[in-house]
C-alpha positions in Angstrom: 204.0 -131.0 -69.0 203.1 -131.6 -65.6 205.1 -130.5 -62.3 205.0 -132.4 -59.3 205.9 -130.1 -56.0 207.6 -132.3 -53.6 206.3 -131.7 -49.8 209.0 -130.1 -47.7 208.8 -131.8 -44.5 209.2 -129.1 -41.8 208.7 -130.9 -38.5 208.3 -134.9 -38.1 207.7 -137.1 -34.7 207.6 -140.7 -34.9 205.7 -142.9 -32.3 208.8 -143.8 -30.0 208.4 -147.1 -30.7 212.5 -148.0 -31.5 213.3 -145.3 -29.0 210.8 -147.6 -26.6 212.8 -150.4 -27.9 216.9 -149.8 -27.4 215.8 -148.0 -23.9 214.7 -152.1 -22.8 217.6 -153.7 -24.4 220.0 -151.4 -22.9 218.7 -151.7 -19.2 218.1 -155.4 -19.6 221.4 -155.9 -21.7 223.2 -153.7 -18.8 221.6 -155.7 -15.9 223.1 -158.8 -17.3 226.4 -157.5 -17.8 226.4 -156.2 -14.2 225.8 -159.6 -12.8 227.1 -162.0 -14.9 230.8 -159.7 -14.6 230.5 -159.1 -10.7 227.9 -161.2 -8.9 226.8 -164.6 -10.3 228.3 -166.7 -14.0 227.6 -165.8 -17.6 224.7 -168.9 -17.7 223.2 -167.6 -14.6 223.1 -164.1 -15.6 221.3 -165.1 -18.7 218.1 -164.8 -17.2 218.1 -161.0 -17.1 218.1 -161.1 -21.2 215.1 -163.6 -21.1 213.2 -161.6 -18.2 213.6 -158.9 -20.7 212.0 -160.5 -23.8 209.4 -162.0 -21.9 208.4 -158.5 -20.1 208.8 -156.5 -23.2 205.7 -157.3 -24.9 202.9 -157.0 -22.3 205.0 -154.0 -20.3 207.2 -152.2 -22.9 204.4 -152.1 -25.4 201.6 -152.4 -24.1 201.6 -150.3 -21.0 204.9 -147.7 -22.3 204.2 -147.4 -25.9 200.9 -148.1 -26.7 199.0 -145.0 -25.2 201.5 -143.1 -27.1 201.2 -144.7 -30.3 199.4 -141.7 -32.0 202.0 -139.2 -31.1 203.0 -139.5 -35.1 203.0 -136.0 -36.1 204.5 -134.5 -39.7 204.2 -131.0 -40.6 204.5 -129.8 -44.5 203.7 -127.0 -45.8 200.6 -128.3 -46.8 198.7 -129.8 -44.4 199.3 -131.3 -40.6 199.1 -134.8 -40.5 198.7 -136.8 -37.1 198.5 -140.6 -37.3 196.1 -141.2 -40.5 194.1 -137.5 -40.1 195.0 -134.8 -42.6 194.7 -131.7 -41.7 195.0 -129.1 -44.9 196.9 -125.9 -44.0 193.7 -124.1 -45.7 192.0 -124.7 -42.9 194.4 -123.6 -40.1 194.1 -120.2 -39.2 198.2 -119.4 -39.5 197.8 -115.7 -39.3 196.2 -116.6 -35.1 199.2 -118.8 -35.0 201.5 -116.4 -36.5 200.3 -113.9 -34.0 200.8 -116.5 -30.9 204.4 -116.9 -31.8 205.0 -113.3 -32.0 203.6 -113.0 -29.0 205.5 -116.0 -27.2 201.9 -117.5 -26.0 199.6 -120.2 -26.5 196.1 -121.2 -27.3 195.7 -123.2 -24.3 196.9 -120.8 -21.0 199.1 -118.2 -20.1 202.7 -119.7 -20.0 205.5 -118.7 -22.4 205.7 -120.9 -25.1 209.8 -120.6 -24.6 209.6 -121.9 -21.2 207.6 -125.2 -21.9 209.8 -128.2 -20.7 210.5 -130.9 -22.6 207.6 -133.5 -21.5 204.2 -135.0 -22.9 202.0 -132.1 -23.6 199.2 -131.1 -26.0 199.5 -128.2 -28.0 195.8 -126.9 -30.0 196.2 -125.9 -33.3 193.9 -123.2 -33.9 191.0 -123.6 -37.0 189.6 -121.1 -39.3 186.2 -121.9 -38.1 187.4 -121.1 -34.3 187.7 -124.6 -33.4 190.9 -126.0 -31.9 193.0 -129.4 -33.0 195.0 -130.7 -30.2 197.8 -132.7 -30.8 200.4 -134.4 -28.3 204.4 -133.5 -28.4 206.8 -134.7 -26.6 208.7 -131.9 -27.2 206.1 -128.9 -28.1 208.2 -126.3 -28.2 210.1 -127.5 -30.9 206.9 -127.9 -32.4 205.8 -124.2 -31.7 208.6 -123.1 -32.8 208.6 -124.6 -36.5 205.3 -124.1 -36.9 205.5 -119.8 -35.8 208.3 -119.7 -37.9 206.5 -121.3 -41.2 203.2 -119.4 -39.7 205.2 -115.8 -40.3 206.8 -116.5 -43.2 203.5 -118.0 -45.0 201.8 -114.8 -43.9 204.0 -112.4 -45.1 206.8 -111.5 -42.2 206.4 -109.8 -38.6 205.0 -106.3 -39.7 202.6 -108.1 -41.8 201.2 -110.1 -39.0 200.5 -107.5 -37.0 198.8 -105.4 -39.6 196.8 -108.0 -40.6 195.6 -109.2 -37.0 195.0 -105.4 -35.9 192.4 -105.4 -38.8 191.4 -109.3 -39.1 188.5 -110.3 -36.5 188.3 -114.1 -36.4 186.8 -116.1 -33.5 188.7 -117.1 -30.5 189.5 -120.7 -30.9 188.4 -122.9 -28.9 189.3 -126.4 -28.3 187.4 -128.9 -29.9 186.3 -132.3 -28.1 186.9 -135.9 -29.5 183.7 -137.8 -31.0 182.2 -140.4 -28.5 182.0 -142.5 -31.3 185.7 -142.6 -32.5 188.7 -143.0 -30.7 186.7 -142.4 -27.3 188.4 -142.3 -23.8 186.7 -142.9 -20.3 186.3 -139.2 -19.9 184.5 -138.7 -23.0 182.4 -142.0 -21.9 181.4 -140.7 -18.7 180.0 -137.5 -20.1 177.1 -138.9 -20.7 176.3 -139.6 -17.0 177.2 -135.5 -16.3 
C-alpha cells in the first residue's frame, strides 16, 4: 500500500500579473467614466478604453510586469520553489534561519525584520554549504515570518534552537551571485570589464 503525503502549502506569491491587470482596467475604465459623465459624450469618451488596450501590452506588460515575472514564490514544507528552481528544504540551513527569526534579524543587514515595509525587496535564504539564495517579495516580511515560524517548529521549538546554535558551528552565509551564463543582468555583464 502506498501513501502519498500531500505538500502543505505554507506561503504562495504569484507574479502580479491579474493584479497588474484589474489596476489598468480600473484606471482606464475610471477615466472614461469621468469624462464621458462630466466632460465630453459616451462615443467621445470611448477613447480612454481603447488608449487603454492599446497601451497595455507594450507598457503594462512589458515595462510593469515583466521585470517582476519571477517573483513566483511557493513555500512547502519540502522544498522552496521560485519560478521553475527547486529548492529542497535538506539543503536550507533552518536551524540559521530559525535563529534569525528569534533573533528578529536578517541575513542581509542590520534592520528588524518586523520593521521591513511592505515594498520590493530581496530576502537570502541561507544554505547548508554557507551560500545564500535570494529571492524577491513584495511583501518579505510575511515571508520571514512563515518561514521563522515553520524554521522553529521544524527544528524543534525556541529552547531547542538556541541549544542547538550555541553548540552548532556552520559557516556564515553568504550571498551567492547569479551565473553569467543564465538569467544574466547588465551588472553581472559588466563584471567582466571590473
Amino acid at each position: 500500500m502506498t501513501m502519498t503525503m500531500k505538500r502543505r502549502g505554507l506561503y504562495r506569491q504569484g507574479t502580479g500579473f491579474w493584479r497588474m491587470t484589474a489596476k489598468w482596467a480600473v484606471a482606464f475604465g475610471a477615466l472614461y467614466l469621468l469624462d464621458g459623465g462630466l466632460f465630453r459624450s459616451w462615443g467621445d469618451a470611448l477613447v480612454w478604453p481603447v488608449i487603454g488596450i492599446l497601451l497595455w501590452a507594450p507598457f503594462g506588460i512589458g515595462v510593469v510586469w515583466y521585470p517582476r515575472k519571477d517573483q513566483r514564490v511557493t513555500l512547502t514544507t519540502r522544498e522552496l520553489r521560485v519560478r521553475r528552481k527547486r529548492l529542497p528544504m535538506e539543503e536550507v540551513n533552518l536551524l540559521h534561519v530559525a535563529l534569525l527569526w528569534l533573533d528578529g534579524r536578517s541575513t542581509a543587514d542590520d534592520q528588524p525584520v518586523l520593521e521591513w515595509i511592505r515594498s520590493d525587496r530581496v530576502v537570502w535564504v541561507p544554505l547548508r554549504d554557507g551560500r545564500a539564495f535570494g529571492v524577491e517579495f513584495r511583501d518579505p516580511a510575511a515571508f520571514a515570518k512563515v518561514f521563522g515560524a515553520f524554521a522553529t517548529d521544524a527544528c524543534g521549538g525556541p529552547e531547542i534552537v538556541r541549544a542547538r546554535a550555541a553548540a552548532a558551528t556552520y559557516p556564515e552565509p553568504r550571498p551567492m551571485r547569479a551565473r553569467p551564463g543564465a538569467d544574466s543582468s547588465w551588472p553581472d555583464l559588466l563584471d567582466i570589464f571590473s
